[in-house]
C-alpha positions in Angstrom: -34.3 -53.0 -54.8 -36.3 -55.6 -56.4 -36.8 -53.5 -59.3 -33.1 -52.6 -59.5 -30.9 -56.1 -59.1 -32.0 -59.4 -60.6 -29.8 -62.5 -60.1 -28.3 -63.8 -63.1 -26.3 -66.2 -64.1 -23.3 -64.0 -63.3 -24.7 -62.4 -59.9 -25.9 -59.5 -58.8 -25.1 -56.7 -61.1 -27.8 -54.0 -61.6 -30.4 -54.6 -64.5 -28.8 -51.9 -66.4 -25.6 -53.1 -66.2 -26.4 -56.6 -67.7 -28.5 -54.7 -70.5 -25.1 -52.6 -71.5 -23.4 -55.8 -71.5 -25.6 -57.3 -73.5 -25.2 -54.7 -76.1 -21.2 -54.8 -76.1 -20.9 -51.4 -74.3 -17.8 -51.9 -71.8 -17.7 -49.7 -68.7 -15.2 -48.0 -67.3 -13.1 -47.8 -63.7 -15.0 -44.8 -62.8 -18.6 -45.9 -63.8 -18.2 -49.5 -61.5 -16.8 -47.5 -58.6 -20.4 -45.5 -59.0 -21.8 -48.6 -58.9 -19.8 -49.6 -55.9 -21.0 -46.4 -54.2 -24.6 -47.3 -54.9 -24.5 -51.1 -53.9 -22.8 -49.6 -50.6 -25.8 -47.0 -50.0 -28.1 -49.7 -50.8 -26.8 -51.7 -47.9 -25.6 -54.5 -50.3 -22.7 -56.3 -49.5 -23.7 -59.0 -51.8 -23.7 -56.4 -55.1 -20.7 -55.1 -54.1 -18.6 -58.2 -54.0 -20.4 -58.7 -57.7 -19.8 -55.5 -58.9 -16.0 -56.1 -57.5 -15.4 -59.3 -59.5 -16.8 -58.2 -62.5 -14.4 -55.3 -62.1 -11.2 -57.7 -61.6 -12.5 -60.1 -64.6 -12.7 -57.1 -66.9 -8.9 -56.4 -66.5 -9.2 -52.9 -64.6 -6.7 -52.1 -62.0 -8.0 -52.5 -58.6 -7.2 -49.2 -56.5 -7.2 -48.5 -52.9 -10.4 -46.2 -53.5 -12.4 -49.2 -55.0 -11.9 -50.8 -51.3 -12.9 -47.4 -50.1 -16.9 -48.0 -51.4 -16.5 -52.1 -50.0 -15.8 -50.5 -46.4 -18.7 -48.1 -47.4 -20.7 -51.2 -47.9 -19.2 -53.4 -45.1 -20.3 -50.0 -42.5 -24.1 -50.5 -43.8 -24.0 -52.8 -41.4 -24.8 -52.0 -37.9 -24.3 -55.6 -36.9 -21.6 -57.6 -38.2 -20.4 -54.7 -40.3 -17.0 -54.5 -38.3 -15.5 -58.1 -38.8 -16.5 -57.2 -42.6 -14.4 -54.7 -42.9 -11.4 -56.0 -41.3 -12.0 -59.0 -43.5 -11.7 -56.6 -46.6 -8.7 -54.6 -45.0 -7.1 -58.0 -45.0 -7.9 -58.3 -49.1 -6.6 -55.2 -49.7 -3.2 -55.9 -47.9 -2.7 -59.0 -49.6 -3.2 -57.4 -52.8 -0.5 -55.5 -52.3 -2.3 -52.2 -51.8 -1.9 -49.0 -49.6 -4.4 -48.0 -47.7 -5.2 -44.3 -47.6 -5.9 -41.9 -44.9 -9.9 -42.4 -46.3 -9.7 -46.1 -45.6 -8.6 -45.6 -41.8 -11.1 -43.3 -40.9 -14.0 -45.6 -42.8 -12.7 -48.5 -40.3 -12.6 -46.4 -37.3 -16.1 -45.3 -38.5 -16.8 -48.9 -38.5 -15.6 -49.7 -35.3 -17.5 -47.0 -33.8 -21.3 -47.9 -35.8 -20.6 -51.3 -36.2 -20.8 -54.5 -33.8 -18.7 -57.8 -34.6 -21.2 -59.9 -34.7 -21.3 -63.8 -34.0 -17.7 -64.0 -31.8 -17.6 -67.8 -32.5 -17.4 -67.0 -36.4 -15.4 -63.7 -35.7 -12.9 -65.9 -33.5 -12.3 -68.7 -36.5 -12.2 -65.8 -39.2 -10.1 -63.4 -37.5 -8.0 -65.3 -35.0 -7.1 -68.9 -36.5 -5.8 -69.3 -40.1 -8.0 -71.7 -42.7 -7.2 -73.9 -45.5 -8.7 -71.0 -47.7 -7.0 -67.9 -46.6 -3.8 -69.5 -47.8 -4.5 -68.3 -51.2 -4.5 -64.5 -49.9 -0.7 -63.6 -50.6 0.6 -60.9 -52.9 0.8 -61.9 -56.6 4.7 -62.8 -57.0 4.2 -61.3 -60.5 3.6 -57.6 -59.0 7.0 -57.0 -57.8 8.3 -57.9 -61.4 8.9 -54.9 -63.8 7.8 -56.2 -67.0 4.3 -57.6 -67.0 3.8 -60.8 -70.1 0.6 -61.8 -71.0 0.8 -65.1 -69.1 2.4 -63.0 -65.6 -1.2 -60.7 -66.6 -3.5 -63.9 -66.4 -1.9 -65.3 -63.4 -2.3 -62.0 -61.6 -6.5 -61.5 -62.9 -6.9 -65.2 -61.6 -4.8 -64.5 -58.3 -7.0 -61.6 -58.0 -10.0 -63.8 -58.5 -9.0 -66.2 -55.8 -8.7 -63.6 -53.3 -12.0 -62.0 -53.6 -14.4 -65.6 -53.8 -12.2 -66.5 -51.0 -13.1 -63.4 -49.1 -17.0 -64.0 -50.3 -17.0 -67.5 -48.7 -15.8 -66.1 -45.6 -17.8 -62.7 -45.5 -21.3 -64.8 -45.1 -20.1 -67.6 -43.3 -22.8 -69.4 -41.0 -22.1 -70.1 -37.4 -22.4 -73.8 -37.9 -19.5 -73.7 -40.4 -17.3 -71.8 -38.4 -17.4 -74.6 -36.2 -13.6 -76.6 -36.6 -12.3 -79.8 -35.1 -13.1 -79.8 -30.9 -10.4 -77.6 -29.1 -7.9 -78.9 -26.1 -9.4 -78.9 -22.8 -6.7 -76.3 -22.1 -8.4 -73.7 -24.6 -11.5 -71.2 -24.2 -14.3 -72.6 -25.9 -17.0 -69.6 -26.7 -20.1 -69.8 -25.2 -19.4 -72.4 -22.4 -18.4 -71.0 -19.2 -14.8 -71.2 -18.2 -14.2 -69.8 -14.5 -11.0 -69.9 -14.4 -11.0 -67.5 -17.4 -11.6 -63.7 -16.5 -13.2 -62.2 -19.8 -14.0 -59.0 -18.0 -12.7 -56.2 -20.2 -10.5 -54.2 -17.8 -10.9 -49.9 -18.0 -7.9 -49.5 -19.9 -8.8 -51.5 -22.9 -5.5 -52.6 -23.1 -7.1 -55.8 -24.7 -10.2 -56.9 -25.9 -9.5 -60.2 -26.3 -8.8 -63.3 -24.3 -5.7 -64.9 -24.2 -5.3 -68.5 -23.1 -1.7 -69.9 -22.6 -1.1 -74.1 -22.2 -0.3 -72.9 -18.4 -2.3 -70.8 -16.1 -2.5 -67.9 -15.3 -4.4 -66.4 -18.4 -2.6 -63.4 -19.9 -3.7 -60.3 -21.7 -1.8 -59.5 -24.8 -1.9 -56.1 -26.9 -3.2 -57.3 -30.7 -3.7 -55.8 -33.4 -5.5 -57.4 -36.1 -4.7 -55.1 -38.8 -1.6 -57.3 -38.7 -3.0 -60.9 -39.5 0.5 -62.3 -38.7 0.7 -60.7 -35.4 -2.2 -62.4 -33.6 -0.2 -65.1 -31.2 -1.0 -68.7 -31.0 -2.3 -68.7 -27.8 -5.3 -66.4 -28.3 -8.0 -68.6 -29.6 -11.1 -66.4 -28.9 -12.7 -62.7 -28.2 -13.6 -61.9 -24.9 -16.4 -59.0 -24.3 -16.3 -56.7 -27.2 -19.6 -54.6 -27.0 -17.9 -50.5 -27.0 -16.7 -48.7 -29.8 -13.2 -48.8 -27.1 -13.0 -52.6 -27.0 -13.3 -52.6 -30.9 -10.7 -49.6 -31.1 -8.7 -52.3 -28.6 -8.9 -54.6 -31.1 -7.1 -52.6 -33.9 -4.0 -51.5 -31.4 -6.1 -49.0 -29.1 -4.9 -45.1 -30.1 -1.5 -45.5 -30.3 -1.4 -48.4 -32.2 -3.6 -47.4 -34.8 -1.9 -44.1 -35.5 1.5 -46.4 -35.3 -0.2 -48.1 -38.3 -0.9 -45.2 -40.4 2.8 -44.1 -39.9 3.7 -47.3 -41.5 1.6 -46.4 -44.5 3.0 -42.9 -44.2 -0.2 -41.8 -43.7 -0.5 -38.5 -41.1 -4.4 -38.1 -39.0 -6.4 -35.3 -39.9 -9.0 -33.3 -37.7 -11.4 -36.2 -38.8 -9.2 -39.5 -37.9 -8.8 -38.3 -34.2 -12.8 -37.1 -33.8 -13.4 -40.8 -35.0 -10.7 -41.5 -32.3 -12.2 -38.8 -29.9 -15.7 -40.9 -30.2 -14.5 -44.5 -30.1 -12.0 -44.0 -27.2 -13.1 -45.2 -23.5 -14.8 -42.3 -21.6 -11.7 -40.9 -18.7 -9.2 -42.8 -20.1 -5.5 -41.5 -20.2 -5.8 -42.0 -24.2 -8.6 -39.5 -24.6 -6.4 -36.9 -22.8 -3.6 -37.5 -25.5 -6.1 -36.2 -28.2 -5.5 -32.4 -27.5 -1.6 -32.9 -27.8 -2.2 -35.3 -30.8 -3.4 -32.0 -32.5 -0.2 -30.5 -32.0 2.2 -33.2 -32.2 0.5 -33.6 -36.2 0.1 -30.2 -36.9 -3.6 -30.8 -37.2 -5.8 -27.4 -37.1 -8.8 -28.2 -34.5 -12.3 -27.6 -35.0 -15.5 -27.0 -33.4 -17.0 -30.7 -33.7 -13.8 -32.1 -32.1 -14.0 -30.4 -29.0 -17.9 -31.1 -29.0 -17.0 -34.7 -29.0 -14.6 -34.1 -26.2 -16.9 -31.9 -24.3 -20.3 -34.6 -24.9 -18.1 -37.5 -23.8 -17.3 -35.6 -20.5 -20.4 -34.9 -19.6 -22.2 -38.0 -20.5 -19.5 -39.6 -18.0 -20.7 -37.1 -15.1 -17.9 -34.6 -15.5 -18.8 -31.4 -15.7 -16.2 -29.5 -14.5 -13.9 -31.5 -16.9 -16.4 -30.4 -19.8 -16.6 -26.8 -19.1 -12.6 -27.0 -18.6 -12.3 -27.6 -22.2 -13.8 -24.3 -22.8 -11.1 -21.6 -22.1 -9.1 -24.5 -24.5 -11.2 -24.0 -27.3 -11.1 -20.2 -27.2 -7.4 -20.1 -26.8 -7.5 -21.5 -30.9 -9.7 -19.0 -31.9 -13.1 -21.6 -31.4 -16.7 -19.7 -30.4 -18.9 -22.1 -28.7 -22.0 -22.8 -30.5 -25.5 -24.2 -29.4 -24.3 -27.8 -29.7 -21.5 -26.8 -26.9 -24.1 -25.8 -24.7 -26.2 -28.6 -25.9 -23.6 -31.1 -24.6 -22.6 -29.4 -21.5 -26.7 -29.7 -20.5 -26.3 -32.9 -20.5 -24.1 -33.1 -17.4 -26.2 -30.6 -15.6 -27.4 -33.2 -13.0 -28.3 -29.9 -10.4 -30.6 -27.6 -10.4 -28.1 -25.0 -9.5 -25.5 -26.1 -12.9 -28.7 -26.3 -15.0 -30.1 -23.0 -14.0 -26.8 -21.4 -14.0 -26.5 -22.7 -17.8 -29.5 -21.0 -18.9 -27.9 -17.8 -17.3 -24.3 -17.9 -18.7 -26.6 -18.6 -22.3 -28.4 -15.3 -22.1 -25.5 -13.6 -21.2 -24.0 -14.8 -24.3 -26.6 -13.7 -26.0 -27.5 -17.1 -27.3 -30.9 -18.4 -27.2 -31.6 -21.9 -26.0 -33.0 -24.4 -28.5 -35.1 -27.1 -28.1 -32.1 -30.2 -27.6 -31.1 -28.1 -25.2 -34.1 -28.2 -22.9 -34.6 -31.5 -23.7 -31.1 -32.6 -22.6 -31.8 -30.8 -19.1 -35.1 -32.0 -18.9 -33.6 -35.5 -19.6 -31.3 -34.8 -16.5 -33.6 -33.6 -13.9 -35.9 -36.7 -14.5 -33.1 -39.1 -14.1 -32.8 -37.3 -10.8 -36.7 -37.5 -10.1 -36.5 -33.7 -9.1 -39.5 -32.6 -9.8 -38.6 -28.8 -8.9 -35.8 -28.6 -11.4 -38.7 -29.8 -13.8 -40.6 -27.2 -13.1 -38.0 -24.2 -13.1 -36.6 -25.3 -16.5 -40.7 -25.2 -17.8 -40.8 -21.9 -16.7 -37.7 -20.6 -18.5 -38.5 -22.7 -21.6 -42.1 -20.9 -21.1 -40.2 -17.6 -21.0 -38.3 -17.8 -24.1 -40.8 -19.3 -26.1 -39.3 -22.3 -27.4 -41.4 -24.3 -29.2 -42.0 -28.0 -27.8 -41.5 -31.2 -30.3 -42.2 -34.4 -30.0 -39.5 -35.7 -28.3 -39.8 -33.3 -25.4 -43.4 -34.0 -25.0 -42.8 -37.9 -24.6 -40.3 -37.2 -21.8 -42.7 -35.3 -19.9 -45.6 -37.8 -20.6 -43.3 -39.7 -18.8 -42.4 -37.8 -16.2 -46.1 -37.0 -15.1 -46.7 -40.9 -14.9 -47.3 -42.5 -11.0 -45.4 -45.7 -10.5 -47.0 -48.9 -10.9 -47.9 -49.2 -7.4 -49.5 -45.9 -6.4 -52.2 -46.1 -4.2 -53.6 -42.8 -3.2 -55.3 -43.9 0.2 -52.4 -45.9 1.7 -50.9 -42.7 3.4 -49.2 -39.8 2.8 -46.0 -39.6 -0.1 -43.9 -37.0 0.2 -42.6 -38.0 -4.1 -46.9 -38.7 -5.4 -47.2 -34.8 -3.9 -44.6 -33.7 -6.4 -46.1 -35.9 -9.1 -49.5 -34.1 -8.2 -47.5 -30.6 -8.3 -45.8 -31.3 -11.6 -48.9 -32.8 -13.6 -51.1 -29.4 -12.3 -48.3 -27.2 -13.7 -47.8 -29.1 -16.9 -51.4 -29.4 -17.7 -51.4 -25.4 -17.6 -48.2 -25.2 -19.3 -49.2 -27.1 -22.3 -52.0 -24.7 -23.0 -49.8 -21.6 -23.9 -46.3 -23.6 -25.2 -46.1 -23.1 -29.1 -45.3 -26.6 -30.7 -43.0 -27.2 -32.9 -44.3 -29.0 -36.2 -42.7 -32.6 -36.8 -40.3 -32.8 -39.8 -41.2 -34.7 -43.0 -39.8 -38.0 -42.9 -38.0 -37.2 -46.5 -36.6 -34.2 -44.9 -33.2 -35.7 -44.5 -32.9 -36.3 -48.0 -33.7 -33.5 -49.5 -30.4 -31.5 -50.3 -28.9 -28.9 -47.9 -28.1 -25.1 -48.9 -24.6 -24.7 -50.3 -23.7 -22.8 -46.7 -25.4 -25.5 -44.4 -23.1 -28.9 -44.8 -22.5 -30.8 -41.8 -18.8 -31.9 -40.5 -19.9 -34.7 -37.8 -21.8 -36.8 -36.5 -23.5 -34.8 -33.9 -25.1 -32.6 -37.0 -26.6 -35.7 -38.0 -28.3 -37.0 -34.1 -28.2 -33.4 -32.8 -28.4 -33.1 -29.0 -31.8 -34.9 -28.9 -30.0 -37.8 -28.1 -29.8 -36.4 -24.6 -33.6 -36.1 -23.9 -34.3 -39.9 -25.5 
């Protein structure tokens, strides 16, 4: 990177960029949305805002796709990347622009990937207006059909205010989102209020904390994708660590897909599998899904119900997971090895485990390596040592090959506890230590190992026939044996 941006005078802008200028070449709409795209990759919010304002003081029209590549940028990060972006959803609105069906799913991918960082600076961003965000209104001159020179200036330095406005607030410290002292009445973050019960509740209806003049303390449904609608009496977040309490924050399902039908925007397959992933686990929202599919006329695919079927077993329910499968062949769906992948990861018994395997060779689909490594991951959770052993011996059987990842859980599987001591008397759980570590010792000997991938694997481009849909292509089902 050091290479590639050098801090000028006028910012941030790529090397290259400043040497065209220098020469008088101009660049077009198209060639600073690439650069946009590459600043965004580059996980540099700071380039893109530089990239954005040299865009604006050139005279180009700002479009709802060049807000597309700052969410891109604002997702890059894992940490505060979420308040980002709902800051720059809040631009684009006050510029007077649309946002497309693209732009939803990028936030919902942010509010699935992406924290909200500091709360005390989130709270005085998000939740109370400041002297500087007056400044983010519509440009009068917009609505007027016949654009003069001076309406044209007035809009390029409108424009201008907006984004160093948004740039001041983007990188905001903690210690200057600190404002004049709050009423004893109000929430103040990080002090401890008893009397205030921040415990997110299982319906999400809210993830903030609202504090009224008057006890008792009330929950209200916000959505801050309307700035206007946040109430006075909410002053600061409550507990927002889950993709659900950030989904909470936006209006929860319903009120996000209300939002798009204001835009006149209609979900896709891929806005409700972002919803699919970010909604609570068992709640009556993520059984609305399958008749959101219908109600839009939206044709399901394989990843959706994989999300569905992952987040059903990850919550212990099994039966609910494998209930989703006469669903998915009723639209025409085949179950593929990441199906199976995700079901193994509610197989908490031997007998479900076991009986997996079975209904997999029936099916005439080998299992893989996630696969093994999700039930291994499940019988050590259980400490059952025989349901170790029997999945060994079919993995043994089928000669899978073993990776890194499934040799580390069995490392640690074959460990004693801390406190073993051999000669204090007889343990019924060190004798099935004993019994596991003799079998795996043997059954490392004639397992076939799987080679470890090249760390530039990823990046090296994928055959025309082989493109990934989701999420899960990316993480696999390993993520069930870490």
């Amino acid at each position: 990177r050091k290479r590639l941006v050098r801090r000028g005078d006028r910012a941030g802008l790529p090397v290259g960029v400043q040497q065209l200028q220098a020469k008088n070449f101009e660049l077009n709409l198209k060639t600073y949305h690439a650069l946009l795209k590459m600043a965004a990759k580059c996980a540099d919010l700071r380039m893109c805002l530089d990239v954005f304002k040299e865009i604006i003081h050139k005279g180009h029209v700002v479009t709802e796709e060049t807000f597309s590549f700052l969410l891109m940028g604002c997702i890059q990060d894992k940490k505060t990347g979420f308040r980002y972006a709902l800051q720059v959803w809040r631009l684009m609105l006050s510029l007077g622009l649309q946002p497309s069906r693209d732009s939803y799913n990028l936030l919902l991918v942010a509010a699935r990937d992406c924290g909200l960082g500091d709360p005390q600076v989130a709270s005085e961003l998000l939740l109370k207006p400041r002297e500087e965000a007056t400044v983010l209104q519509p440009p009068v001159s917009r609505q007027r059909p016949r654009r003069t020179a001076q309406a044209k200036a007035g809009n390029l330095m409108s424009a201008m205010l907006h984004v160093e406005a948004l740039e001041r607030q983007l990188f905001l410290e903690p210690s200057q989102a600190l404002g004049p002292p709050e009423p004893p009445e109000a929430r103040v973050p990080g002090k401890a209020q008893p009397e205030v019960d921040t415990k997110a509740e299982p319906s999400h209806t809210a993830a903030l904390t609202a504090v009224a003049l008057k006890p008792p303390p009330v929950e209200l449904e916000v959505n801050l994708l309307t700035p206007g609608a946040v109430p006075p009496t909410v002053v600061s977040f409550g507990t927002v660590t889950t993709p659900a309490d950030r989904l909470a924050l936006i209006g929860g399902l319903e009120g996000f897909l209300s939002k798009m039908a204001e835009h006149r925007q209609q979900p896709d397959i891929r806005t409700l599998t972002l919803l699919a992933e970010v909604v609570e686990s068992g709640s009556p929202a993520e059984s609305l899904l399958l008749a959101l599919l219908d109600e839009h006329q939206v044709e399901a695919d394989l990843t959706f119900f994989n999300t569905l079927v992952r987040k059903k077993s990850k919550l212990g329910d099994l039966e609910g997971a494998k209930a989703l499968l006469p669903v998915l062949a009723k639209r025409g769906l085949v179950p593929n090895l990441q199906t199976f992948c995700n079901l193994a990861i509610g197989c908490h018994r031997p007998k479900d485990g076991l009986q997996l395997l079975t209904d997999m060779k029936k099916s005439q689909v080998t299992p893989n390596t996630h696969i093994y490594s999700a039930l291994i991951n499940a019988a050590i959770r259980k400490l059952n040592y025989t349901y170790l052993i029997s999945i060994l011996k079919d993995m043994k059987q089928n000669r899978v090959p073993v990776n890194e990842v499934v040799i580390r859980q069995l490392e640690f599987a074959a460990q004693y506890p801390p406190t073993f001591d051999r000669y204090q008397g007889k343990n019924t759980y060190l004798e099935k230590i004993d019994g596991f570590r003799a079998y795996y010792k043997q059954w490392l000997t004639v397992m076939p190992a799987e080679e470890t991938p090249h760390p530039w694997q990823k990046f090296r481009t994928k055959p025309q026939g082989d493109q990934d849909t989701g999420k899960e292509a990316d993480d696999g089902c390993a993520l069930g044996g870490r």
